[in-house]
C-alpha positions in Angstrom: 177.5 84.7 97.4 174.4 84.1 98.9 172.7 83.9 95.7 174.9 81.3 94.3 174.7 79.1 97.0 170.9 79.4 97.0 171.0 78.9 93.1 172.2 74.8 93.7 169.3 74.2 96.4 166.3 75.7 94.0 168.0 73.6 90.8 167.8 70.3 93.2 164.3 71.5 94.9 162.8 71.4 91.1 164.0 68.6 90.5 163.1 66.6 93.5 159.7 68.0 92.7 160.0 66.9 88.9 161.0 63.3 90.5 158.0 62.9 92.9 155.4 63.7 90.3 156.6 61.3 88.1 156.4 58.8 90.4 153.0 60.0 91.8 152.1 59.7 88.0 153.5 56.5 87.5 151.5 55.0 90.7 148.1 57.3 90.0 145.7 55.3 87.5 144.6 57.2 84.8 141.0 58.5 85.3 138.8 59.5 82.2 137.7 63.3 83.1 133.7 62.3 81.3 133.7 59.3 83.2 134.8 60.2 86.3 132.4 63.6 86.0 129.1 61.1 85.1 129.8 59.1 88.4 129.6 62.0 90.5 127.2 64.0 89.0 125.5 60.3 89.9 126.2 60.0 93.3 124.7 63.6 93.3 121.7 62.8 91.3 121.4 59.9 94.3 121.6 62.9 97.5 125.5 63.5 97.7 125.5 61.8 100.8 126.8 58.5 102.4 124.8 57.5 105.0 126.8 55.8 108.0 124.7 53.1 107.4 121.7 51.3 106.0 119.0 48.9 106.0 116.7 47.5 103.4 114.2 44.5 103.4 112.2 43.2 101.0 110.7 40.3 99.0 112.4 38.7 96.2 111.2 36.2 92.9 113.2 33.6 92.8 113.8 31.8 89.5 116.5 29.6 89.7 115.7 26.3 86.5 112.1 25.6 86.7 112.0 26.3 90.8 110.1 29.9 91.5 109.6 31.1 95.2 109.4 34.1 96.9 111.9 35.1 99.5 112.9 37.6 101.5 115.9 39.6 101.6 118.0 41.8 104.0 121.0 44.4 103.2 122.9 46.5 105.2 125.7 48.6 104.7 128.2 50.3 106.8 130.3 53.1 105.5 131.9 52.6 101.6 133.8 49.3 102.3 131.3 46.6 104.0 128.4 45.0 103.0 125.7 42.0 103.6 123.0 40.6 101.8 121.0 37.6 103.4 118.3 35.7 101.8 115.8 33.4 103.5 114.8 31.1 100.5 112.4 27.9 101.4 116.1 26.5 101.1 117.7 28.2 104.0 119.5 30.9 104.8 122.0 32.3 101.9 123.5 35.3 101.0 127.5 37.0 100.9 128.8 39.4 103.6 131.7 41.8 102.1 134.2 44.0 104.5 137.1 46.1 103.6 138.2 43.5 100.6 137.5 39.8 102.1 134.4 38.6 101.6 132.3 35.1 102.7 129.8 33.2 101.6 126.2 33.1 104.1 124.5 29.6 104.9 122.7 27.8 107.4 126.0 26.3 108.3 127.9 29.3 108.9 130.4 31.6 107.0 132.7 30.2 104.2 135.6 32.9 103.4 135.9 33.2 99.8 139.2 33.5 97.5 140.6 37.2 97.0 139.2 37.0 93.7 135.8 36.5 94.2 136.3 39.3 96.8 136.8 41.5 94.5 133.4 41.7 93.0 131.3 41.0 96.1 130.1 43.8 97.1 126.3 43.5 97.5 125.0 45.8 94.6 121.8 46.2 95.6 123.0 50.6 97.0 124.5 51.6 94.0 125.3 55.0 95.9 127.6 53.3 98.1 129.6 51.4 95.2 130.0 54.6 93.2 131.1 56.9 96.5 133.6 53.9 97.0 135.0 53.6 94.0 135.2 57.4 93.4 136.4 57.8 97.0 139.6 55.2 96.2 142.8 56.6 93.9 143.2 53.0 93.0 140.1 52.9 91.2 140.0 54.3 87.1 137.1 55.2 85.1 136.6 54.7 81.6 133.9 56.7 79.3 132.9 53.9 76.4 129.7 56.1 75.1 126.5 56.9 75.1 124.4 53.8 74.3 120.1 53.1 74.4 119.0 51.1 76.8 115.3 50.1 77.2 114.5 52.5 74.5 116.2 55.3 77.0 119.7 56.9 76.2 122.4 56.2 78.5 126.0 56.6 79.7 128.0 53.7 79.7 131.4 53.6 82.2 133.8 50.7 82.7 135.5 51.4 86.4 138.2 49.2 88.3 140.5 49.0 91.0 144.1 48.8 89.7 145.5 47.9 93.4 148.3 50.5 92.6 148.6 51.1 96.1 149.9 47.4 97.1 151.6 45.3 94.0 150.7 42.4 96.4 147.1 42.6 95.0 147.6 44.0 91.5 146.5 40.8 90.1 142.9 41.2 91.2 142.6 44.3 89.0 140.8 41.9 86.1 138.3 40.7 88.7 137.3 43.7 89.9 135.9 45.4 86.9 132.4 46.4 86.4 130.6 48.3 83.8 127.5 50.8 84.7 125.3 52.3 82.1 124.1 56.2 83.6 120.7 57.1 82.8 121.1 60.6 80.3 118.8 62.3 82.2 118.2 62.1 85.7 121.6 61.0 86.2 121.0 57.6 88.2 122.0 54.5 87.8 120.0 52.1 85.4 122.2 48.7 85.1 125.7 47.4 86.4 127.4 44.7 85.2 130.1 42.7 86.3 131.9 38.9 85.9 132.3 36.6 89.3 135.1 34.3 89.1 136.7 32.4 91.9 140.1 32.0 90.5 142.2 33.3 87.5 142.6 31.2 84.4 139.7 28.5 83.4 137.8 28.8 86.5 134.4 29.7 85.0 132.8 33.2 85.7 129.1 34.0 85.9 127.9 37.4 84.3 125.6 39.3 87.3 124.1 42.1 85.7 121.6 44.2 88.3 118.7 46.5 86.7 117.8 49.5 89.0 114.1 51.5 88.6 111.4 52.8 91.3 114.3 55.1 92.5 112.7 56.8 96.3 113.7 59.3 99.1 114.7 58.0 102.2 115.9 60.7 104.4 117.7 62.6 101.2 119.0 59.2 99.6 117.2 58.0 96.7 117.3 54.5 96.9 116.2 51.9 93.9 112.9 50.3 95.8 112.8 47.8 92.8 116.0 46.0 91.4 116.6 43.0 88.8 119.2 40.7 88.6 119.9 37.8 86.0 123.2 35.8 86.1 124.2 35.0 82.8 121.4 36.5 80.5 119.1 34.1 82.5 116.6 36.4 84.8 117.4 34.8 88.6 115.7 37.5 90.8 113.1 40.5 90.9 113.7 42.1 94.3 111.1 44.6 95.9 112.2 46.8 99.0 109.8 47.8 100.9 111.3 49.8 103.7 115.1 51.5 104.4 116.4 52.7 107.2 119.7 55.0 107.7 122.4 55.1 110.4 121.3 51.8 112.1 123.6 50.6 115.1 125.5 48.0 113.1 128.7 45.6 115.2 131.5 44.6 113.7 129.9 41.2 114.0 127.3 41.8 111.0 130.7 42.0 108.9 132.5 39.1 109.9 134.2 37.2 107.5 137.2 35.9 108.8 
């Protein structure tokens, strides 16, 4: 008798069991196994390691029409989720502060909160260890292998990667804004270029194509860090940035993140 009454609770475990990993399926994004193994065997090529925080200052070109200055420019990062870049331009103060999803815009005059939308592509990309840990670190996020391609006469891996919100349907919409494509370099394994669209809203609002070149990769206390980084925003070179010192697990306060 025992057995037969045990018979009805194994049938109903299994399929309970069956249930819940359909579901889990249903809410997991699917993850390309090449991608997903070329963005960590990056983040190891880069030391493995997340630093609690970080520091980097620097000079940077600016070409912005037929204006050129040099500037300077300060990032820090805390943890996988919060960033801040500042530039001191002849102009002012500007620059974008990201935390946990909601991001602002830096000026003179203060902070300005930005839509969701823009928040979802504003995370400085100037660490490119701390946006791959992220996104590899979040189920939401999905990789994509699209091939090995040449870049700069150098063969690469190139991976789309976004975050599908599966988590909260609330935000599902912002999938499309957060999507960014990175080409891996074949050999050493780091980061070469990332590429991604800004857009404030969803429809017509018009987008600008930020594409950031990473070289002069160095060590800072087991990190390697790109000490020289290019960006252009749509095909148009805007900036040439040179770090010249980082620093790791700085005392950072919630205030550096502020964007609310």
């Amino acid at each position: 008798m025992k057995c037969y009454r045990f018979f009805p609770f194994l049938v109903l475990t299994s399929m309970t069991l069956l249930i819940a990993a359909a579901i889990l399926a249903q809410q997991a994004p699917q993850r390309d196994a090449q991608a997903v193994y070329m963005v960590a065997q990056s983040v190891s090529a880069m030391g493995g390691i997340v630093p609690p925080s970080s520091l980097a200052v620097g000079a940077m070109d600016l070409v912005e029409g037929s204006s050129q200055e040099t500037a300077r420019i300060r990032t820090v990062t805390r943890g996988l989720e919060e960033s801040r870049e500042e530039f001191q331009t002849s102009q002012g103060l500007r620059g974008a502060v990201y935390s946990r999803g909601f991001a602002a815009e830096l000026s003179n005059t203060g902070l300005k909160p930005t839509s969701m939308e823009f928040a979802a592509s504003s995370q400085s990309p100037c660490f490119p260890l701390i946006l791959l840990a992220s996104a590899l670190n979040n189920p939401d996020f999905t990789f994509e292998y699209l091939g090995q391609e040449s870049l700069d006469g150098s063969p690469v891996h190139h991976i789309r990667f976004w975050n599908t919100y599966r988590s909260d349907s609330r935000l599902q919409h912002l999938a499309d804004f957060s999507v960014k494509e990175l080409w891996i370099d074949a050999f050493s394994g780091l980061p070469r270029k990332l590429a991604y669209d800004q857009r404030e809203a969803a429809g017509a609002a018009p987008s600008i194509r930020i594409e950031a070149y990473y070289s002069d990769y160095r060590n800072v206390g087991g990190v390697l860090y790109p000490f020289l980084i290019r960006r252009s925003y749509n095909g148009t070179p805007w900036a040439t940035i040179r770090i010249e010192n980082v620093t790791l697990g700085i005392a950072l306060s919630d205030s550096d993140f502020q964007v609310r």
